[in-house]
Phi, psi and omega in degrees: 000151168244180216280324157217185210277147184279130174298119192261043184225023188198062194212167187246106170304122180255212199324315191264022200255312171315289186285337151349269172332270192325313166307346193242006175292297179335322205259347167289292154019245172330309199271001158274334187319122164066035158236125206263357196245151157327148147210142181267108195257132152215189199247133192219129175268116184248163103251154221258183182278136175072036166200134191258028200257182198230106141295190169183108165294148188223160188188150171272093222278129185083226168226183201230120186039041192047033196242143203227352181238099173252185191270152187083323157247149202299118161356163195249145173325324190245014217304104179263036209248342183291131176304348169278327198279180182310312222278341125343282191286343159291317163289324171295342173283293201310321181286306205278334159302326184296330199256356157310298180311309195295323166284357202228271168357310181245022165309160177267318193293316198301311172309321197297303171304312197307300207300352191278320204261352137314333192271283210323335166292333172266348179291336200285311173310329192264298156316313182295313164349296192289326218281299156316299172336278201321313154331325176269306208280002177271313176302348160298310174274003154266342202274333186295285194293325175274030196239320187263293187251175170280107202277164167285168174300328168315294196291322169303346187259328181263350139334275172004276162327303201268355161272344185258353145297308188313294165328308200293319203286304157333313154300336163298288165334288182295322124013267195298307163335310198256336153298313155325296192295316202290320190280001197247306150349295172286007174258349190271301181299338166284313157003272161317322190282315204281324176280337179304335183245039166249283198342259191336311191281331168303325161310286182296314192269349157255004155280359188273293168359261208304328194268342147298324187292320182301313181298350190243028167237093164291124191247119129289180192224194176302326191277338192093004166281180177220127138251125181273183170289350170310301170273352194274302201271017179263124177100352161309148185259355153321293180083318158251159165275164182274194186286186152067001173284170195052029165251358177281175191281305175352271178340299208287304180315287160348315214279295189342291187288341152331305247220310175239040187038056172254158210240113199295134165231324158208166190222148170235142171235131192213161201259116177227129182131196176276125172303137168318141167309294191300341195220142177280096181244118187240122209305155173054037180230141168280146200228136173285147155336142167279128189275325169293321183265341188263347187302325192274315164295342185243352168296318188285311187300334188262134168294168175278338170313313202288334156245051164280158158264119187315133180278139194261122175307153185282133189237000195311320181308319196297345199287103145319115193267143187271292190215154174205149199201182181284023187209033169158124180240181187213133225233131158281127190252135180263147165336126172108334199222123157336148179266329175229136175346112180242188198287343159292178144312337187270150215265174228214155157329298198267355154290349173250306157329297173329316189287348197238005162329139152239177178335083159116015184233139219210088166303099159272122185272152184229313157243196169207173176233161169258171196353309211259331187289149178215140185151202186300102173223125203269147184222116157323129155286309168222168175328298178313304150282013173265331160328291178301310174295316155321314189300327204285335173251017179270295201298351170089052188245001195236145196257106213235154153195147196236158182242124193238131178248126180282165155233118192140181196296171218255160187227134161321105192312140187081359174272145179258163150154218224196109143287097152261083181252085185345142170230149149241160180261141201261089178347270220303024193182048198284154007244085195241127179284146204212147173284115201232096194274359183242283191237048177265194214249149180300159171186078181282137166215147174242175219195117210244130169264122214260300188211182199295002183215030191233130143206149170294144219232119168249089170329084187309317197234141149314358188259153188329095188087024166329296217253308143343282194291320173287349181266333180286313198302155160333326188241003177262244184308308176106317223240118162321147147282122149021094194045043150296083197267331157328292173275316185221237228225129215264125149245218179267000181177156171298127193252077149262112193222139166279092211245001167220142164218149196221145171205141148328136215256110152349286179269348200243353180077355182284137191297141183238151208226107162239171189233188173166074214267143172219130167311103161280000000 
C-alpha cells in the first residue's frame, strides 16, 4: 500500500496504479479499435469505508466518440452533451450564426463589391499616379525654360496658370476617385457592418455559453466543500478557466470518489494511441496533470499536503568548478539543481556562486540548462564579460554538444542528421513545449548516433526544452530521452548531459575548449 495519496502533477505510477491500468487496457482496447486519433485515460485507486480490499476508477479526458458518458467509466462532473438540454441548444444558436457568417461571407454580390472596390483602388492608384506624372513632367519643362532664358511677365503668368491648373486638376482627379471608391465602399460596409454585428451577439452568447457551463461544473474537494470553476479561477492569474477544464480524467475521478466516499489512494494518467501533431504523447506512457486547466482545480480539490514541495537534499557539494579566471568560471552542474533562482527555496548555480563570491565578483548567468540536465555551464564574473559572452551566443558563435541516452527502439550507429522544429510554449500545460510549424520560434539540432541508444546532440539554436522535444517528437528522433518525465517516460534521473563546449575567452580572445564526460 502506499504510504500517501501521490501529487498527479509529480509522480513515479505506482505499483498498484500499474495493475489499475493492466486490468483495464483490454477494455480500452476494444473500445479504440478504428480510432485513428490519441486519448488520454486515466485510473484512481480507491477505498470504500470499512473495506481494506483496493478498487479502481477509470475516466476519459473530454469526450469519446462525441459521447461524454460511456459504460466502465465515470461519469463527466457535467454533462452538457443532451441534445435537449441549455448548453445544446444554445450552442446550436451559435452554430446557425456561424453559418449566417459563412454566407455572408461567400455571397456573390458581396465578392463582386469587394472586387469593384479593389479594382476601383488600383484605377484610382494608377490615374492619380499619371495625373502626378503630367504635373511633374510641365514642371520640369518650365523649370527648364526658366534656367535657360529670362521669361517675360505673359510667360511667367501663364506657367503660373498652368501649374495651378494642373493642381487644381488633381485635385479634382482625386476628388472624383474618392467618390467612386466611397459610393462602392458603402455596398462593401453593409456587409461588413452585418458580420461584424453577427461576430459580436456570437461573441457575446459564447462568452454566456461558456461562463454558464462553468457555474453548472460544480467541484467537491477533500472537505466536502462546492465550488464551480468560475470561482475556483477567480483570483487566479488565468481569472478565467481555459475551454475543457474540469473535463480532464483528475477532475472527473475526483469528482466520483468524492461523491461516493471513497477514499482516493493513488491516480495515473497514460496515454493511449497517435500522438496530437503539436504535442508530444507516447502510447502507453504515463503523463503529469496539465497545469492550465488542472492546476487550479486540483489545487482546490486536494488537501494541501499532497502538492506541498518535497524538501530537496543539498546537491552544492556535487556542483564542480571546471575552470576558472578573474572574468568567468564554467561550472559541471549535477543533475537535479537549478541554473538560477526559482520561486522555491531551492539552491540554484547561482546562489551557490554567490555564497563563494569575492570582492568586485558578481554571478551573471549567460545560458542555462534545465533542472533535470547536467553538465557544462559557463556564468560571468562581471558585466563586461557577460556582455561578450551572451553575444558569442546571441550571434551562435559558441559550439556546444550534448549527450543524450535514447529511450525506445536502437538507432543505427553512425546516422546523422538535421532537426527543424518550430517550438512554442504550451500555455495550458506549462512548462512543456509543443511543435508549432506557423508560429513557433525556429529551432535547429543536428544529431550524430554514437552507439544504439546514446547520441551526440549539437544545438543550433537555444530554445527551451529544444533537444527534449527534438528527441521526443514524431518527426524528429521518435525516442524520448531517458527519464524524461515531461516527454517520455520518469527514471532515476535525465540522461542529458552537456558535455563539450567551445567559446571565445571574453577577455583574453583565446579559444576555450572544455570537457566534461559522464558516466551513466
Amino acid at each position: 500500500m502506499p504510504e500517501t495519496f501521490n501529487n498527479p502533477f509529480d509522480y513515479v505510477p505506482h505499483l498498484v496504479c500499474k495493475a489499475a491500468v493492466a486490468d483495464l487496457l483490454p477494455r480500452v482496447e476494444e473500445l479504440m479499435k478504428g480510432n485513428p486519433e490519441g486519448k488520454m485515460f486515466g485510473v484512481l485507486v480507491v477505498q470504500k469505508e470499512d473495506d481494506a480490499q483496493l478498487y479502481y476508477l477509470a475516466a476519459f479526458s473530454g469526450q469519446l466518440y462525441d459521447k461524454s458518458v460511456l459504460p466502465g467509466f465515470v461519469p463527466p462532473v457535467f454533462d452538457f452533451l443532451d441534445p435537449d438540454g441549455y448548453f445544446k441548444v444554445h450552442e446550436a444558436e451559435i452554430t446557425a450564426i456561424n453559418q449566417k457568417i459563412s454566407e455572408l461571407q461567400f455571397d456573390k454580390d458581396y465578392s463582386k463589391v469587394q472586387q469593384s472596390y479593389r479594382q476601383l483602388q488600383s484605377d484610382a492608384e494608377v490615374a492619380i499616379a499619371e495625373a502626378k506624372r503630367k504635373m511633374q513632367e510641365a514642371k520640369g519643362k518650365r523649370d527648364t525654360e526658366r534656367s535657360q532664358r529670362k521669361l517675360t511677365a505673359e510667360e511667367e503668368a501663364a506657367f503660373i496658370k498652368e501649374s495651378q491648373f494642373l493642381k487644381a486638376e488633381l485635385r479634382r482627379e482625386k476628388k472624383r476617385w474618392s467618390e467612386k471608391i466611397a459610393e462602392v465602399k458603402a455596398e462593401v460596409d453593409v456587409y461588413e457592418q452585418r458580420i461584424d454585428e453577427l461576430a459580436n451577439q456570437r461573441k457575446t452568447m459564447s462568452e454566456a455559453l461558456q461562463n454558464w457551463l462553468f457555474e453548472h461544473f460544480v467541484m467537491l474537494n477533500y472537505a466536502g466543500e462546492r465550488r464551480n470553476l468560475l470561482d475556483i479561477f477567480y483570483g487566479t492569474v488565468q481569472q478565467l478557466p481555459p475551454s475543457g477544464t474540469g473535463e480532464c480524467c483528475e477532475p472527473k475521478l475526483l469528482q466520483y470518489a468524492y461523491i461516493h466516499h471513497f477514499k482516493p489512494v493513488q491516480m495515473a494518467m497514460f496515454w493511449w494511441g497517435k500522438s496530437p501533431d503539436n504535442e508530444i504523447r507516447h502510447h502507453l506512457h504515463y503523463y503529469p496533470a496539465c497545469s492550465g486547466k488542472c492546476k487550479p482545480v486540483l489545487t482546490y480539490m486536494l488537501p494541501p499536503e499532497v502538492l506541498a514541495d518535497k524538501p530537496q537534499r543539498t546537491l552544492a557539494e556535487q556542483l564542480e568548478i571546471v575552470y576558472e579566471d578573474d572574468d568567468l568560471w564554467v561550472v559541471n552542474k549535477p543533475s537535479g539543481m537549478l541554473s538560477v533562482p526559482g520561486k522555491s527555496q531551492r539552491e540554484s548555480v547561482i546562489s551557490i556562486l554567490q555564497a563563494r563570491c569575492k570582492e568586485g565578483e558578481t554571478p551573471l548567468v549567460v545560458h542555462r540548462l534545465d533542472m533535470d540536465t547536467s553538465g557544462l555551464l559557463v556564468v560571468a564574473k562581471h558585466k563586461l564579460a557577460h556582455y561578450r559572452l551572451q553575444k558569442q551566443f546571441r550571434d551562435r558563435e559558441i559550439d556546444k554538444t550534448y549527450i543524450a541516452v535514447l529511450d525506445g527502439e536502437p538507432l543505427p550507429i553512425g546516422e546523422k542528421g538535421r532537426i527543424e522544429l518550430p517550438l512554442v510554449p504550451d500555455l495550458m500545460h506549462r512548462p512543456f513545449q509543443k511543435v508549432d510549424k506557423k508560429h513557433g520560434k525556429p529551432a535547429i539540432t543536428e544529431y550524430l548516433v554514437v552507439d544504439e541508444y546514446v547520441v551526440e546532440l549539437h544545438p543550433l539554436t537555444g530554445r527551451t526544452h529544444q533537444l527534449r522535444v527534438h528527441c521526443a517528437h514524431a518527426e524528429g528522433l521518435n525516442r524520448p530521452i531517458k527519464g524524461d518525465n515531461l516527454y517520455g517516460r520518469r527514471a532515476d534521473r535525465l540522461y542529458l548531459h552537456a558535455a563539450r563546449i567551445v567559446f571565445e575567452h571574453p577577455g583574453t580572445g583565446a579559444e576555450l575548449v572544455l570537457e566534461r564526460k559522464l558516466e551513466w
